[in-house]
C-alpha positions as CSV (number, residue, x, y, z in Angstrom):
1,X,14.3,4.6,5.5
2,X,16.6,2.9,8.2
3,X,17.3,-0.3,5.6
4,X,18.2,2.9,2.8
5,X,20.3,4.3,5.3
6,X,22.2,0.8,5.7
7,X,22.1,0.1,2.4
8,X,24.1,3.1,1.7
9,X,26.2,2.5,4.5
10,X,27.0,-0.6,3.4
11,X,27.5,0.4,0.0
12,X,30.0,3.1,0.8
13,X,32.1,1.3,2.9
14,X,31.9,-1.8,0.1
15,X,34.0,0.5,-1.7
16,X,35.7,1.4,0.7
17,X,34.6,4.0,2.7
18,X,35.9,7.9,2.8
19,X,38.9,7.9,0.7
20,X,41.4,10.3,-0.9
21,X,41.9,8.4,-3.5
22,X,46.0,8.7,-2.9
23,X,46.0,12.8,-3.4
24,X,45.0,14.8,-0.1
25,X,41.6,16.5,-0.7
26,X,41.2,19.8,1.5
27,X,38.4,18.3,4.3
28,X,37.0,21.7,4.1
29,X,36.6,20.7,0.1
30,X,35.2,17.2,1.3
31,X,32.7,19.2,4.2
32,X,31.6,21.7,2.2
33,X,30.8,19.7,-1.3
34,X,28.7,17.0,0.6
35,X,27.1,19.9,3.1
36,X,26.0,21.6,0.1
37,X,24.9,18.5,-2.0
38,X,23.1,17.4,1.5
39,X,21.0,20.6,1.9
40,X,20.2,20.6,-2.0
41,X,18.8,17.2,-1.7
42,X,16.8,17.8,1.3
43,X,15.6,20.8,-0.7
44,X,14.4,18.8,-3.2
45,X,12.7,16.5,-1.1
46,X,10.8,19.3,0.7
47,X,9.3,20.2,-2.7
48,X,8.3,16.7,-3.6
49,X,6.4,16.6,0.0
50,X,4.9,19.9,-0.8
51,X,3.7,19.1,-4.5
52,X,0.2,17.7,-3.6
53,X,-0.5,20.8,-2.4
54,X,1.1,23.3,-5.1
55,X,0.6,21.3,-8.0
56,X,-2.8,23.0,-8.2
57,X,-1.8,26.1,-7.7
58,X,0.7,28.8,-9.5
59,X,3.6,27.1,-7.3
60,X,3.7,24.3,-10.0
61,X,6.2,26.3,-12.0
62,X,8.5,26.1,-8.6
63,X,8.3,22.2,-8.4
64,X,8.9,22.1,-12.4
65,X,12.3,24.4,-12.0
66,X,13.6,22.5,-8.8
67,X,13.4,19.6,-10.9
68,X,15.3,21.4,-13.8
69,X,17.5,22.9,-11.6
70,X,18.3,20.7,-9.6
71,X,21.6,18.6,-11.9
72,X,23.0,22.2,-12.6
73,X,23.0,23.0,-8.7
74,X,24.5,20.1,-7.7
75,X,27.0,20.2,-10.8
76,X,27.9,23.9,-10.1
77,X,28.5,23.2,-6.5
78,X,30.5,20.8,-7.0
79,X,32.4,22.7,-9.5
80,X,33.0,25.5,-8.1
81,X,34.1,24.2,-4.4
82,X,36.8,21.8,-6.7
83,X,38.1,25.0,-8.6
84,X,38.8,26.6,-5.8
85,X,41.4,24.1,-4.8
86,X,45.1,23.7,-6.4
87,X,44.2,20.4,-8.2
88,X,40.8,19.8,-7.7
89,X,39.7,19.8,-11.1
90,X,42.8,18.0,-12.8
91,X,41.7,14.9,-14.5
92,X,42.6,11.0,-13.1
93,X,44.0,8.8,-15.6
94,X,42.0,5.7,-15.7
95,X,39.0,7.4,-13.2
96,X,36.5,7.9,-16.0
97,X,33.6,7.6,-13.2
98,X,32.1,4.2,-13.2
99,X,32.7,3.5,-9.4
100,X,31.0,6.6,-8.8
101,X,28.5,5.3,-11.3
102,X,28.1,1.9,-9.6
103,X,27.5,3.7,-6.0
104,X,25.3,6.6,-6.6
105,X,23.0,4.0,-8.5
106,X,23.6,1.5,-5.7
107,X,22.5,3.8,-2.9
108,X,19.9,6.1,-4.9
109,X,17.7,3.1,-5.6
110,X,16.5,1.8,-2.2
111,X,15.4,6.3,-1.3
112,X,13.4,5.9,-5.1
113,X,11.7,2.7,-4.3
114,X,10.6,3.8,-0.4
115,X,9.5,7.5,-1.5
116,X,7.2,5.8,-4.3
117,X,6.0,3.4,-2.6
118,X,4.9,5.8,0.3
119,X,3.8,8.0,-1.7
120,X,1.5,5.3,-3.9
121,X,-1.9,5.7,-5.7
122,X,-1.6,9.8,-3.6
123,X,-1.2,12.6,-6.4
124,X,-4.2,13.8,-8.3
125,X,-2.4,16.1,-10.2
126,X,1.0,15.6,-11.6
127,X,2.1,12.3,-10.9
128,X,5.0,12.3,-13.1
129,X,6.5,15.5,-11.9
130,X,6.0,14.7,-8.5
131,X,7.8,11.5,-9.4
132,X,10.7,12.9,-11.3
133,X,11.3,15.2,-7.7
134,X,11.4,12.2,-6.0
135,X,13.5,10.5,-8.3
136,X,15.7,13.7,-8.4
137,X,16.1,13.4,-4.2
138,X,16.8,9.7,-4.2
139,X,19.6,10.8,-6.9
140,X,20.7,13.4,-4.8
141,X,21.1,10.8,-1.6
142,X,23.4,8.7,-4.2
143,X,25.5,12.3,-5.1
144,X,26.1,13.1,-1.5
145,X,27.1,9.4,-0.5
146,X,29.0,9.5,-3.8
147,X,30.9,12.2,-2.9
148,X,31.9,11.6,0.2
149,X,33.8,8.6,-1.3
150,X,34.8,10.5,-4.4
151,X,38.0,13.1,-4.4
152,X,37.7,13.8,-8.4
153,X,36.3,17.0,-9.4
154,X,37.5,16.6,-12.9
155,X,33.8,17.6,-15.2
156,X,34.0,14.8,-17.5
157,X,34.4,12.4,-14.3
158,X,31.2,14.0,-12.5
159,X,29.0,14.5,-15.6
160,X,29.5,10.3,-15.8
161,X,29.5,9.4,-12.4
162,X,27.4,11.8,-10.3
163,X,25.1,13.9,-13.2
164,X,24.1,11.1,-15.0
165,X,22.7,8.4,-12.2
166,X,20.7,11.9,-11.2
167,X,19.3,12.5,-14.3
168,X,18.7,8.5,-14.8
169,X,16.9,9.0,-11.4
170,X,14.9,11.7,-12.4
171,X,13.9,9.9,-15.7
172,X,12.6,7.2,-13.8
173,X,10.8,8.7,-11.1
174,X,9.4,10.8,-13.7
175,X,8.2,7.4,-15.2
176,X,7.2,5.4,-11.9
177,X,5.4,8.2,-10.5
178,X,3.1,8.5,-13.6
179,X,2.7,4.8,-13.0
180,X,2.2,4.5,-9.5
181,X,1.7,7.6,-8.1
182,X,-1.3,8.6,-9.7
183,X,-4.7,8.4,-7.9
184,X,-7.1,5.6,-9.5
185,X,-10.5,6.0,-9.4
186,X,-12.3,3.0,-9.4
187,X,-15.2,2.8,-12.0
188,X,-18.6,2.4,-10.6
189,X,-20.1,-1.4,-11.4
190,X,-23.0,-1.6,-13.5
């Protein structure tokens, strides 16, 4: 986790670090949008760390709508902080959202790979579901590195750069966790 933590670091300041992007943003708008994106991640995380246990159980329907909800959270938090702001939602000419693009797939990748890999060959149950949480935090520690560098709140900018590396994480979790989170039994020799 310390080499994902540097990664990102390096990453973010790569690009340059926390930026306004040449328009003041608020810092209470800055503080409170990565606050809230922090806690939702962490959130998420928590669930995937609990799954083993609830994927047996009636809680499965809570790890199946922290997954769903998880992209609308984030999206709405972000939203409706940069609404409340003179500005905050105006669009950027030329900022469609690929450098956000570029760093929340840049620093999700290396949280993904760690939190599978930890979590190898352990879930009995729901391996992809398990894996699409984890993919869903790993996306969520791209969003909140992504927007401390980010000042655009303008919804076609976040729905390219921060919703879809998130959902493109939670795809593939989804996937790699089916794949190599699932317990294998080994067949008795003959």
């Amino acid at each position: 986790m310390a080499a994902c933590a540097a990664v990102a670091t390096a990453v973010f300041f790569a690009y340059g670090g926390l930026r306004n992007g040449g328009a003041p943003r608020p810092g209470v708008l800055m503080v409170a949008t990565t606050l809230g994106a922090a806690a939702m991640t962490g959130l998420i995380l928590l669930l995937a760390a609990r799954a083993q246990a609830w994927s047996m159980s009636r809680r499965a329907g809570l790890l199946v709508a922290g997954l769903l909800l998880t992209p609308l959270a984030l999206f709405s938090w972000k939203v409706g902080w940069s609404g409340a702001f003179e500005g905050g939602m105006v669009p950027w000419p030329g900022r469609i959202g690929i450098p956000c693009l570029q760093i929340s797939l840049l620093t999700g990748a290396g949280p993904l790979a760690a939190w599978l890999w930890l979590r190898r060959r352990s879930e009995p149950n729901r391996p992809a579901l398990v894996g699409g949480l984890l993919g869903a935090s790993a996306g969520g520690c791209g969003w909140v590195v992504t927007d401390l560098w980010c000042p655009v709140g303008h919804v076609p900018h976040l729905l390219l750069g921060h919703v879809l590396p998130l959902l493109l994480f939670m795809g593939l979790g989804g996937a790699l966790g089916a794949r190599y989170l699932a317990i294998r039994w080994l067949a008795p020799r003959r």
